[in-house]
C-alpha positions in Angstrom: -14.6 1.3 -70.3 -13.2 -0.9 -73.0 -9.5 -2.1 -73.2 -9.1 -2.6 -76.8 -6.6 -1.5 -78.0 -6.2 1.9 -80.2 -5.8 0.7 -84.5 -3.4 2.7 -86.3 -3.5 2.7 -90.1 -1.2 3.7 -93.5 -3.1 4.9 -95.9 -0.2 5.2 -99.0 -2.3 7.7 -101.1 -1.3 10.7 -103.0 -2.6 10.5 -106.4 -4.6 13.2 -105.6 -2.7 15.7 -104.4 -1.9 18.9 -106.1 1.4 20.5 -107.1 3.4 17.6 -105.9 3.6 13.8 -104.9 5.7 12.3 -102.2 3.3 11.6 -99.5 2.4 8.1 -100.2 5.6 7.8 -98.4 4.3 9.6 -94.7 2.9 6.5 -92.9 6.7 4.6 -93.3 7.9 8.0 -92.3 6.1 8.8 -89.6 6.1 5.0 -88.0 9.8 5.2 -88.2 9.8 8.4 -86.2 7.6 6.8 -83.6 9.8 4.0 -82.6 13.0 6.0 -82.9 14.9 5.4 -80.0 15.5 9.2 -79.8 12.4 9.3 -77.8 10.9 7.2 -76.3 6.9 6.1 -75.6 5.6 8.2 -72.8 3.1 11.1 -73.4 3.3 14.7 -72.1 1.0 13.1 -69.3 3.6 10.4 -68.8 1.7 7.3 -70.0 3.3 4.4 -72.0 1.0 4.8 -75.6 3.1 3.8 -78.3 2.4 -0.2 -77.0 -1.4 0.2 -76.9 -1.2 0.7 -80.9 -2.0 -2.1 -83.1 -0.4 -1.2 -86.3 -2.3 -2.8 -89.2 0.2 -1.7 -91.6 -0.7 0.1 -94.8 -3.6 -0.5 -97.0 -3.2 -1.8 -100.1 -4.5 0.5 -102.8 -3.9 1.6 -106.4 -3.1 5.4 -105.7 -4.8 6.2 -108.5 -6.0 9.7 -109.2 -9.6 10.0 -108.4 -10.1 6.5 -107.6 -13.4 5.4 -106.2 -11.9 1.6 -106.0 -9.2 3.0 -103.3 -11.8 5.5 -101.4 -13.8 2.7 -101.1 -11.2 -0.1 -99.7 -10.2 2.7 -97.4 -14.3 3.4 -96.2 -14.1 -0.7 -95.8 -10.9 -1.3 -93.9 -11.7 1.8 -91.2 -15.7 0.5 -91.0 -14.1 -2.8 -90.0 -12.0 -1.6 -87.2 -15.3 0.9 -85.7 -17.7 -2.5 -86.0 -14.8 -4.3 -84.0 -15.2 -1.4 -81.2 -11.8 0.3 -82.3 -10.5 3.6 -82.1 -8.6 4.6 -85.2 -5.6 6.8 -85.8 -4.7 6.9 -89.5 -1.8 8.0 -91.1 -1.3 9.6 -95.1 -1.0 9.7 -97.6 -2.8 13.3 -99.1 -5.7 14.8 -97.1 -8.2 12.7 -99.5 -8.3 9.9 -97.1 -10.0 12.3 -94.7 -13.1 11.5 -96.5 -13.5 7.4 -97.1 -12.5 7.3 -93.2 -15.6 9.8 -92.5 -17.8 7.6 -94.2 -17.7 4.8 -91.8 -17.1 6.3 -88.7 -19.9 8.7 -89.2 -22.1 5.9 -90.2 -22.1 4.6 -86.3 -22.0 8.1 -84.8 -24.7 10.8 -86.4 -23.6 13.7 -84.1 -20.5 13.4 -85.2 -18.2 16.6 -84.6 -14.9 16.8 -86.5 -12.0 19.2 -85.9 -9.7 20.1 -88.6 -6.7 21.7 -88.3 -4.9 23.2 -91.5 -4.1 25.8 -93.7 -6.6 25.4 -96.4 -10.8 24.3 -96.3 -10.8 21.5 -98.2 -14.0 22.4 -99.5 -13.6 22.7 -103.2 -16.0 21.8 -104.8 -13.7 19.8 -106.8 -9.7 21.3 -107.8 -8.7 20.4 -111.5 -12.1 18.2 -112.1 -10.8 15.8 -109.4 -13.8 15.8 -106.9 -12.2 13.5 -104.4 -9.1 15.7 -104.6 -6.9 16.7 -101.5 -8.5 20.1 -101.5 -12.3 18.4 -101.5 -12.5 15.9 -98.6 -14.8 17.7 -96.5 -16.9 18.6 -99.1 -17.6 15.6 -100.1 -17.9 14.4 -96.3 -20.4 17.6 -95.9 -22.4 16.2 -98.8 -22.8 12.7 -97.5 -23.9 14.2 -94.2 -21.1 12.5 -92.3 -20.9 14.9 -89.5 -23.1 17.1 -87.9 -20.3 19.7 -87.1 -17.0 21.1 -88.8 -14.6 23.1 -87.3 -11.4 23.9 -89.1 -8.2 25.6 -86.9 -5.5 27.3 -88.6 -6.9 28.8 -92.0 -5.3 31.0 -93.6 -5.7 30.8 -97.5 -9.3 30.3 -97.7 -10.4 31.7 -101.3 -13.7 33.0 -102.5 -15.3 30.1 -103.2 -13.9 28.0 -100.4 -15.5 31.1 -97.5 -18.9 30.5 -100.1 -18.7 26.9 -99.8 -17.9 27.3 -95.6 -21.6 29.3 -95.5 -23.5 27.1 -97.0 -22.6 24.2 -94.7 -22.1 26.5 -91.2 -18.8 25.5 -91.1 -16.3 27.7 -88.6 -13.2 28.6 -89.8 -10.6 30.3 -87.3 -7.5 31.5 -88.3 -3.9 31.4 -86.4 -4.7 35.2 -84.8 -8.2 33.9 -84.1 -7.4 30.3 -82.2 -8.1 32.0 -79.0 -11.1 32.8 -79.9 -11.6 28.5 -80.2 -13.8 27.0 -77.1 -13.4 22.9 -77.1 -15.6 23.4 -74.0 -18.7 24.3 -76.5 -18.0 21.1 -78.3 -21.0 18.5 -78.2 -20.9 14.5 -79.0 -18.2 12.2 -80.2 -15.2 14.2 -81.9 -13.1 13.1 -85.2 -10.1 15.0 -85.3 -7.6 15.7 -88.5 -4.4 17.3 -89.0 -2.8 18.4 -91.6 0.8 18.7 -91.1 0.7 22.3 -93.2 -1.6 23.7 -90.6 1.4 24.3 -88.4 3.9 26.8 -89.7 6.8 25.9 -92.2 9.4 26.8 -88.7 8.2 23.7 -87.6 7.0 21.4 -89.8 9.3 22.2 -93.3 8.1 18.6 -94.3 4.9 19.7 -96.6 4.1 20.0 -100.4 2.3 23.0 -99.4 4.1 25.7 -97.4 2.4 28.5 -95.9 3.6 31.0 -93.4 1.7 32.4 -90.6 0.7 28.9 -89.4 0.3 27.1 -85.3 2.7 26.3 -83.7 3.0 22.3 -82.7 2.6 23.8 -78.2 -0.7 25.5 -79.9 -1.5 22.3 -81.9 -0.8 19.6 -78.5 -2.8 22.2 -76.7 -6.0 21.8 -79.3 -5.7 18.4 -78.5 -5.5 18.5 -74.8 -8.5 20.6 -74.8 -11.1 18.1 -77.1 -13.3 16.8 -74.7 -14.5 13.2 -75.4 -15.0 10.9 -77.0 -12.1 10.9 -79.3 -13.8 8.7 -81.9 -10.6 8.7 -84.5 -8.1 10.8 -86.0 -5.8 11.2 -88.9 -2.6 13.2 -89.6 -1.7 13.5 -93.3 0.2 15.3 -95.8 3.6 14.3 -94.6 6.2 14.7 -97.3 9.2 13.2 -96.6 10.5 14.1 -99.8 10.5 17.8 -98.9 11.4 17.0 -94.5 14.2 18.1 -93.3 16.1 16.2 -90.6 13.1 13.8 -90.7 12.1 16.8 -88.5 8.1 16.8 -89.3 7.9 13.4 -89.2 8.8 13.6 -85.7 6.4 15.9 -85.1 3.8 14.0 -86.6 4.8 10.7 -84.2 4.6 13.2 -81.5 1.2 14.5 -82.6 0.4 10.6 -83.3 0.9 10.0 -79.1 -0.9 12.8 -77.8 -3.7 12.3 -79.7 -3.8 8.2 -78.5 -3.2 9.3 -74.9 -6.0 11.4 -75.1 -8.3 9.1 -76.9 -7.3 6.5 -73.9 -7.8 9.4 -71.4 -11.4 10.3 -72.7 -12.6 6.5 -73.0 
């Protein structure tokens, strides 16, 4: 079993998110919520995660839109931490990191099965001619054949061309009145997992660019990730706005989503 410990990395990007900025500023946000002293370290299973995290602090990177520089120093910093034997949680920044960080880990792992959870696909094709776009990660990630599965939890605005795009890579999409429908237990090889904070409803977490009602709940959301079975390979949660939180509610919820899913990465070693 190995006893290194679990990376966690800020990736400071949203050049390429739509309809607003603001969450080049999650990872400070949701690293302050984790070592808030109005909690404290301890898991739902009542083990001590928060000092098995080796922050690396946050990438440097240009934020441009579209940049290929940026995907690629992100591709590089999270293939160094997987040839080092690392788990990695990352924190954004828009849901375009998703993609650089699936390059290298499914570069060592080619039955790779990732779990998304979120209101929208991600699969454009590209959204305003900006193929590595927030709404295109896992299309371009489908293209470069870096995972063998794709399962997306929580989907509720999928358009036209997104469902199209979903059938002609076999992905499974399950909505909110669906998620019990969703059996982890059918799950096969090493699992990525990604959250995007809008998958959960507005109630819960206000702090989004992208609000849309009808969402999980953060119980339904713990219990998605109690459920993966192993291994937990890495994981990212993004689209944290800070701009738009409120309370520094959501970023609270994204520290306590950021130690459940290390617990269960430690607990599935």
């Amino acid at each position: 079993m190995s006893t290194e410990p679990i990376s966690l990395l800020g990736i400071p990007l949203d050049a390429n998110s739509s309809f607003m900025f603001g969450c080049a500023g999650g990872p400070a946000a949701i690293r302050a919520a984790l070592h808030s002293t109005s909690g404290n370290d301890a898991t739902e299973a009542s083990v001590n995660v928060t000092p098995q995290l080796d922050d690396l602090g946050d990438l440097g990177i240009t934020n441009e839109p579209g940049s290929r520089g940026d995907a690629d120093v992100i591709t590089t910093a999270v293939r160094a931490q997987v040839a080092a034997g690392r788990q990695i949680i990352s924190l954004g920044g828009d849901h375009s990191v998703t993609f650089p960080i699936l390059r290298a880990i499914g570069e060592v792992h080619d039955d790779l099965t990732v779990v998304h959870i979120d209101a929208h696909p991600d699969i454009y094709d590209d959204l305003d001619g900006n193929p590595l776009s927030h709404a295109s990660p896992f299309a371009r990630a489908l293209e470069a054949g870096c995972m063998t599965t794709l399962v997306q939890l929580g989907i509720r605005t999928a358009t036209r061309h997104q469902v199209e795009q979903g059938e002609r890579w076999d992905v499974t999409m399950v909505s909110p009145r669906q998620l019990a429908s969703f059996d982890p237990s059918a799950l096969t090889g090493p699992i990525y997992l990604s959250i995007d904070l809008d998958g959960l409803d507005p109630s819960c977490a206000p702090g989004v660019s992208h609000h849309e009602p009808g969402g999980l709940t953060v119980r339904e959301v713990l219990d998605v990730i109690d459920s993966l079975p192993g291994p937990l390979v890495g994981a990212d949660v993004v689209e944290l706005n800070p701009t738009r939180d409120v309370v520094d509610m959501t970023a609270m919820v994204a520290a306590k989503l950021v130690k459940e899913i290390a617990g269960a990465m430690l607990a599935r070693r």
